[in-house]
Backbone bond lengths (Angstrom), bond angles and torsions (degrees), N, CA, C in turn:
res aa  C-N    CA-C-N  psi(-1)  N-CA   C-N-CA  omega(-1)  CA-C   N-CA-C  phi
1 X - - - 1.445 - - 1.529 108.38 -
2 X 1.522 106.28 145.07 1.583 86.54 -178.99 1.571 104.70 -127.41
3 X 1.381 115.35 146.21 1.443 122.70 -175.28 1.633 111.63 -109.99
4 X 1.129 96.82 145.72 1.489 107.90 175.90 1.459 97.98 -124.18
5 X 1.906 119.36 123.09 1.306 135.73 177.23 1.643 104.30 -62.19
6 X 1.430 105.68 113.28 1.931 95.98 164.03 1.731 107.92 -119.76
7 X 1.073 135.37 24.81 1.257 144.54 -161.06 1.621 118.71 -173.15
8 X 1.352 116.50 81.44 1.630 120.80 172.77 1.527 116.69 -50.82
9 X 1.586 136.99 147.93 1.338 119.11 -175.11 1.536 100.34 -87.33
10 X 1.511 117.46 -1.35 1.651 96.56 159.88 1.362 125.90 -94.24
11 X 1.185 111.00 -4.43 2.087 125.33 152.11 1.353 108.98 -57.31
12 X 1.434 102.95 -50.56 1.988 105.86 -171.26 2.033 90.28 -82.48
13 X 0.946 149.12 18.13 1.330 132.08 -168.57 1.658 83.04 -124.01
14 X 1.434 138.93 -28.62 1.206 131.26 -172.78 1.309 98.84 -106.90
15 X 1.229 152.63 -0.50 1.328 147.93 156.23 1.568 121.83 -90.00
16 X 1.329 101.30 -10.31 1.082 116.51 179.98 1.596 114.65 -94.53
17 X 1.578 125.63 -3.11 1.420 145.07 -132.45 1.982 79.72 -134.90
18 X 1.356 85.51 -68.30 1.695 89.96 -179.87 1.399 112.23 -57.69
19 X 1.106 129.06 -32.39 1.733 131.08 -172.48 1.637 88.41 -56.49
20 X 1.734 102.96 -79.16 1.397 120.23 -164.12 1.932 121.25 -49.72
21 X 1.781 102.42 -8.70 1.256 94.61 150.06 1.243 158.67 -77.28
22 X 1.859 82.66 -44.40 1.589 119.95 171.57 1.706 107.64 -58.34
23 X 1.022 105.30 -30.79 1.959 120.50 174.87 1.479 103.70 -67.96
24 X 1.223 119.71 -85.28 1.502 115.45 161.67 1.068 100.27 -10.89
25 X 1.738 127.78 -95.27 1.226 126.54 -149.91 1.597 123.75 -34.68
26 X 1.292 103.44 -36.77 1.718 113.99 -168.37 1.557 96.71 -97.41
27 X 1.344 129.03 -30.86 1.458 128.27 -178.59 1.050 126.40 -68.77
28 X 2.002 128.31 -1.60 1.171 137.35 -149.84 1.867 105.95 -70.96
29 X 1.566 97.69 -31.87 1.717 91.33 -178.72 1.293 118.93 -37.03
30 X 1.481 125.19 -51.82 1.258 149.05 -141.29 1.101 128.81 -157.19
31 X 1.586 119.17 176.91 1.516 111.37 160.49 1.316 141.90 -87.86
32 X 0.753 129.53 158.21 1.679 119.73 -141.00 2.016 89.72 -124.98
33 X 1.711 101.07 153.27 1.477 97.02 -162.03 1.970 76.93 -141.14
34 X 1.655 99.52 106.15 1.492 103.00 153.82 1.378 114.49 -78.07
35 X 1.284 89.17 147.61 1.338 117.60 175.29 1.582 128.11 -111.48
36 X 1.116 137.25 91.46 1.687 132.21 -168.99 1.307 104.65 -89.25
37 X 1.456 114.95 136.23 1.627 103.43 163.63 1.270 93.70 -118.07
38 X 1.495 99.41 125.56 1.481 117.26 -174.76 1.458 131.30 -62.49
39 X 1.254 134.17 -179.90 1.603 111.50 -31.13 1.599 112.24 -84.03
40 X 1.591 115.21 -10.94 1.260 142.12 -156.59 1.658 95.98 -66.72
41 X 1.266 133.58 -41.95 1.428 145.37 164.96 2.018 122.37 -52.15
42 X 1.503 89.99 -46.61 1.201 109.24 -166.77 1.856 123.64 -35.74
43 X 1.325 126.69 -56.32 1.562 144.03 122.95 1.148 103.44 5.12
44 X 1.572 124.54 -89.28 1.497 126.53 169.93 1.112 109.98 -44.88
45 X 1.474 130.78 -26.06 1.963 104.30 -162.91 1.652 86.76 -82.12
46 X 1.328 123.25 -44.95 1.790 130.02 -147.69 1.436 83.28 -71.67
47 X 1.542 151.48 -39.78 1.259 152.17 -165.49 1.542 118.62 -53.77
48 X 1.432 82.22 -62.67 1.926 112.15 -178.96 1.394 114.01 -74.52
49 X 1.226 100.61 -36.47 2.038 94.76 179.91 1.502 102.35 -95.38
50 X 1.286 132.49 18.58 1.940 130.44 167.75 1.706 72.65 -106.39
51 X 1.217 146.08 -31.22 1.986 117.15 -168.38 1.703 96.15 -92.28
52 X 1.347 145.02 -12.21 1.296 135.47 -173.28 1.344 100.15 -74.12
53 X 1.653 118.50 148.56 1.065 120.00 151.97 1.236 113.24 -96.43
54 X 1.416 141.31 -48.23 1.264 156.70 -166.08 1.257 104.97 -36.08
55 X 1.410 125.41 166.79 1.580 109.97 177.86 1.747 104.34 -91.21
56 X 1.086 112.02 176.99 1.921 105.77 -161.58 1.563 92.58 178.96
57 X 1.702 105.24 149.11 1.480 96.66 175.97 1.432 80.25 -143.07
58 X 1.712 114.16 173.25 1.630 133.28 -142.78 1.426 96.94 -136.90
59 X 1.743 106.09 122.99 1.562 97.55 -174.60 1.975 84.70 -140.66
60 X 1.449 94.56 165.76 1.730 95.15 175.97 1.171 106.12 -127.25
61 X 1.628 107.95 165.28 1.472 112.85 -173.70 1.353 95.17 -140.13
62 X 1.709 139.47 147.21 1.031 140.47 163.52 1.437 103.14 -114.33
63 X 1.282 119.05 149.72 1.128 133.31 155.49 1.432 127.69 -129.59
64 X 1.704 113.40 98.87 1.426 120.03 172.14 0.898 138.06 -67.13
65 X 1.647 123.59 130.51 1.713 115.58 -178.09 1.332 106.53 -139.34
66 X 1.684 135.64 151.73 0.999 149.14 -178.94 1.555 108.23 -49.72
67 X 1.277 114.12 128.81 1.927 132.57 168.24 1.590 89.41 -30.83
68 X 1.418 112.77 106.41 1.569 120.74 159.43 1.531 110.82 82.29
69 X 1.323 136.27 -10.23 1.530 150.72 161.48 1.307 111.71 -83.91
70 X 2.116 88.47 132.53 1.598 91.88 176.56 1.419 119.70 -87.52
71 X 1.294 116.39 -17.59 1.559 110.84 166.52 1.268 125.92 -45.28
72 X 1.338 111.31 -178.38 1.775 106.08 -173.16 1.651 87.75 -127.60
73 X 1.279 95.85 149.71 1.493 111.50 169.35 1.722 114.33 -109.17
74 X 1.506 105.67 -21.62 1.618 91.78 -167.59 1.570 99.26 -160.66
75 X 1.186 120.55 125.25 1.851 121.01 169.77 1.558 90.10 -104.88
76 X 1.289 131.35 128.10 1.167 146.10 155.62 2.074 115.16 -101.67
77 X 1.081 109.90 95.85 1.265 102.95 178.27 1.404 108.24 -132.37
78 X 1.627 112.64 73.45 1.355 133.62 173.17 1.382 111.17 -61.85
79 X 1.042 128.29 75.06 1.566 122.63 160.97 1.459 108.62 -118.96
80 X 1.630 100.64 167.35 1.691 96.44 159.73 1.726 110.48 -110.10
81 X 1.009 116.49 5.42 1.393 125.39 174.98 1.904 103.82 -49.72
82 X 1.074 99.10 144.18 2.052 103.68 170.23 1.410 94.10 -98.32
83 X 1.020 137.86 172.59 1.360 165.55 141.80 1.692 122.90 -96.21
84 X 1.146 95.74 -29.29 1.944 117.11 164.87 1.683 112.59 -19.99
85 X 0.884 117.95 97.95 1.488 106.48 176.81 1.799 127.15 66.08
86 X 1.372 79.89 19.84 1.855 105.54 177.12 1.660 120.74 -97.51
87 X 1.196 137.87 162.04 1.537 126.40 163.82 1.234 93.28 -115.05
88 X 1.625 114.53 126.96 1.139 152.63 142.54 1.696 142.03 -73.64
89 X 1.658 99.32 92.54 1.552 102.72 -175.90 1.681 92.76 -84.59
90 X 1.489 131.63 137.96 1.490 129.37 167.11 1.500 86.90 -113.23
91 X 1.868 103.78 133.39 1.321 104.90 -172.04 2.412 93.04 -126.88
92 X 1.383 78.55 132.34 1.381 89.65 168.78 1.472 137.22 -101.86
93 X 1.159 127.62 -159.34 1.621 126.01 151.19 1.259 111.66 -106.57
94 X 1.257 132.96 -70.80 1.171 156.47 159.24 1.249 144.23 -90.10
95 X 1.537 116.90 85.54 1.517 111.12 -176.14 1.822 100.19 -78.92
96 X 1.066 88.34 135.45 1.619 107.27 164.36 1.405 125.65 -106.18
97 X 1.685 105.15 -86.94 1.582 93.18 -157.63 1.800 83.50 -110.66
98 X 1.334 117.61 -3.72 1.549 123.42 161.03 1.848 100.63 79.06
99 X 1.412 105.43 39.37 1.621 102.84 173.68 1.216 118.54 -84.15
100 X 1.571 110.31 -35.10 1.436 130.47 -158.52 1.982 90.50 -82.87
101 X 1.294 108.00 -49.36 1.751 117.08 -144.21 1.829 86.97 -84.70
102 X 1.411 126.21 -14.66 1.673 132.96 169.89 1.641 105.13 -74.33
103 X 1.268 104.38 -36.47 1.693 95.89 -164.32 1.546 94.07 -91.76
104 X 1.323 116.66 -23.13 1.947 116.79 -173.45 1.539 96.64 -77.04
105 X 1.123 133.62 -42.88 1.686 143.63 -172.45 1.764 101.96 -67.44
106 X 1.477 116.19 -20.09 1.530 107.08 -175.96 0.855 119.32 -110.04
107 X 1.710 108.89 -13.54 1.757 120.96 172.47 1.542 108.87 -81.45
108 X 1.267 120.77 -28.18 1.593 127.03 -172.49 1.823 101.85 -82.24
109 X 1.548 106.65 -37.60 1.424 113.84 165.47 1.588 109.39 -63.48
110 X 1.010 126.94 -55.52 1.537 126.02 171.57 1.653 120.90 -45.71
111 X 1.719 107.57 -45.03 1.227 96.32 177.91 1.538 117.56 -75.07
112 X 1.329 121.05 -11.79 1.486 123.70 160.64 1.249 99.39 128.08
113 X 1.235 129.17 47.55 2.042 116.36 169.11 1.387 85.15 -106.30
114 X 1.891 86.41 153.27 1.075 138.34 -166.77 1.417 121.62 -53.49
115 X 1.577 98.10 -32.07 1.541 140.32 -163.75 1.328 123.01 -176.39
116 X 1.305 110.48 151.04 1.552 99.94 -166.97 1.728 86.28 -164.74
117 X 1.349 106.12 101.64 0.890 123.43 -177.47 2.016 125.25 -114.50
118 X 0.937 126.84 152.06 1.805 123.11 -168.67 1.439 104.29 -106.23
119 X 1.214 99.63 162.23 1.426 108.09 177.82 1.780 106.72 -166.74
120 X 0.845 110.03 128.86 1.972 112.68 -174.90 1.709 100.55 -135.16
121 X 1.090 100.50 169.42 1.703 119.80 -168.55 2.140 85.98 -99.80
122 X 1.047 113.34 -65.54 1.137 123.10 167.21 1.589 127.11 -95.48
123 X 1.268 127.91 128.64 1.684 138.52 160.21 1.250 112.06 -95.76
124 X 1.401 113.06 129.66 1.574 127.41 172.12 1.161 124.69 -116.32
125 X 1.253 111.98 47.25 1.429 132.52 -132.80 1.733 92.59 -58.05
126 X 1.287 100.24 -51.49 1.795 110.29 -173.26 1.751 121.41 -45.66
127 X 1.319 107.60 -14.25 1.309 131.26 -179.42 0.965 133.77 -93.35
128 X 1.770 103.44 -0.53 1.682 113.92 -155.48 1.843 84.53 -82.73
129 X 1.992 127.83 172.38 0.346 155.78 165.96 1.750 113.00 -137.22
130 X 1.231 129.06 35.65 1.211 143.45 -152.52 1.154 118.47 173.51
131 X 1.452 139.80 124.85 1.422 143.42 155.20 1.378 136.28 -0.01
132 X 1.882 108.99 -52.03 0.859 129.61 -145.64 1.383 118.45 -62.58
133 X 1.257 129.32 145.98 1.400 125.63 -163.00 1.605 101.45 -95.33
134 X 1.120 100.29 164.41 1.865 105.66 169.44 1.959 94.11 -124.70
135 X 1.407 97.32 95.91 1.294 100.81 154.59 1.782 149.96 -11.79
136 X 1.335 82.79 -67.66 1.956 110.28 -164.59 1.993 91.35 -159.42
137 X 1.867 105.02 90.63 0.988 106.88 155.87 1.642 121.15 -104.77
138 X 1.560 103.20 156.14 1.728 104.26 172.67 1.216 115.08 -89.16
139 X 1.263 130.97 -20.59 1.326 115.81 168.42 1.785 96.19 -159.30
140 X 1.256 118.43 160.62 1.650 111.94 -179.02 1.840 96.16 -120.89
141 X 1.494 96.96 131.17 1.571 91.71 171.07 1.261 107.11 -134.70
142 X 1.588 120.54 -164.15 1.357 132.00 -141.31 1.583 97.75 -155.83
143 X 1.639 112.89 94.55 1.532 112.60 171.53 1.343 96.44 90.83
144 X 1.609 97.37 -164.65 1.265 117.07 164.12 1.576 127.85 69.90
145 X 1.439 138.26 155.67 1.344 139.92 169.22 1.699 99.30 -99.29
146 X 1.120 119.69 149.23 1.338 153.08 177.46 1.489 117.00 -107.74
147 X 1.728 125.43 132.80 1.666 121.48 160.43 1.051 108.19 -141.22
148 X 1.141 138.09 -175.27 1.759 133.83 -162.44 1.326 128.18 95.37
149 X 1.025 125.77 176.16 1.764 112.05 160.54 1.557 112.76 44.32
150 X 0.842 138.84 23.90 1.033 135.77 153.21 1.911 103.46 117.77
151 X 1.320 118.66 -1.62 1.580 119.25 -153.79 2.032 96.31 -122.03
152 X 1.031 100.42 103.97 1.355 124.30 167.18 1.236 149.51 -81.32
153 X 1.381 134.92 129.81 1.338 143.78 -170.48 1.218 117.11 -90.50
154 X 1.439 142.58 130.43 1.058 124.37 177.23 1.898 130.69 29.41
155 X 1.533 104.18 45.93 1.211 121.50 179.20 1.450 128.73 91.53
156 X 1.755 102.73 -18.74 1.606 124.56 -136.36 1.692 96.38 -120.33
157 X 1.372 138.48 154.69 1.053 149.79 164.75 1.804 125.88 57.71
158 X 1.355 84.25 53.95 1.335 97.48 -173.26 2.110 107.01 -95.56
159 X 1.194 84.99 -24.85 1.823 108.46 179.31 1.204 97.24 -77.04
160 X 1.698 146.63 22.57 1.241 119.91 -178.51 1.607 86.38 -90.49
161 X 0.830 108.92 161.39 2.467 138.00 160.26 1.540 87.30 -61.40
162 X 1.156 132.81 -47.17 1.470 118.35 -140.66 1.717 96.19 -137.71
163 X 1.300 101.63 174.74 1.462 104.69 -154.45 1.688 94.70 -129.63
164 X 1.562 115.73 114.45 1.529 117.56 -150.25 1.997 87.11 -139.90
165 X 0.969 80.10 131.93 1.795 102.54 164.85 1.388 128.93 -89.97
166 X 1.748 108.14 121.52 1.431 145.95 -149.52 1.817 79.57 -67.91
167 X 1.240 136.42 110.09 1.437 123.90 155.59 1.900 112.98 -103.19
168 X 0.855 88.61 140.37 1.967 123.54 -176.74 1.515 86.38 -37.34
169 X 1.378 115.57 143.22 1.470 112.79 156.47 1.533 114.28 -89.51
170 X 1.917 99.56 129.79 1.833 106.17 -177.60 1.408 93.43 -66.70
């Protein structure tokens, strides 16, 4: 497979610095409850919550979908944590067409946080099929598959530092 680098991990280490301020800044009411939807997020959550000072606690969310299907088969978000009167950053890898990250933003609003705010490693903004805003992105792109940072291809290259694009074989 061959990759082409579009993201150095000292680009993602200073965008990642700026996210976790701009968050602070608006999070000052309270404590703030990340949210990762796994595992493609995960990288970003451990990044951003070592730069917060504020107090903040760490919960996960999976979302299952069929081998090669964009539908979803399963949101598993086993916690006992409330969200009730909490601010909520939900942090992704990849927003796309923003179906999944619209219906997660109205259920966390339903269960009663305070705020419920997005955050992705990547925006695809052009792809959205949905409203939904991306909060606090690290970089916005156009097309394409993504690995690095925690966001993986076929199981594989999720351990890269840097965030490099899946190109087509000529």
């Amino acid at each position: 497979m061959n990759l082409a680098r579009r993201y150095e991990a000292e680009q993602i280490a200073r965008r990642v610095e700026k996210v976790a301020l701009a968050v602070e800044t608006e999070a000052r009411e309270g404590p703030l409850v990340l949210i990762s939807i796994l595992k493609g997020s995960s990288f970003f959550l451990a990044d951003l919550a070592r730069r917060m000072n504020g107090p903040l606690s760490v919960e996960f969310m999976s979302v299952r979908r069929a081998e090669g299907a964009h539908e979803v088969l399963q949101i598993d978000f086993s916690t006992g944590v409330s969200v009730a009167g909490r601010h909520v950053l939900l942090l992704k890898d990849v927003v796309n067409t923003g179906v999944i990250e619209s219906y997660l933003v109205e259920q966390l609003r339903g269960d009663g946080a305070a705020t419920v705010r997005l955050a992705a490693i990547l925006d695809k903004a052009r792809e959205r099929r949905t409203a939904v805003a991306v909060d606090f992105a690290l970089f916005s792109a156009e097309g394409g598959r993504y690995v690095g940072y925690g966001m993986e291809h076929q199981g594989l290259y999720a351990h890269l530092p840097h965030i490099a694009e899946v190109l087509e074989k000529q």
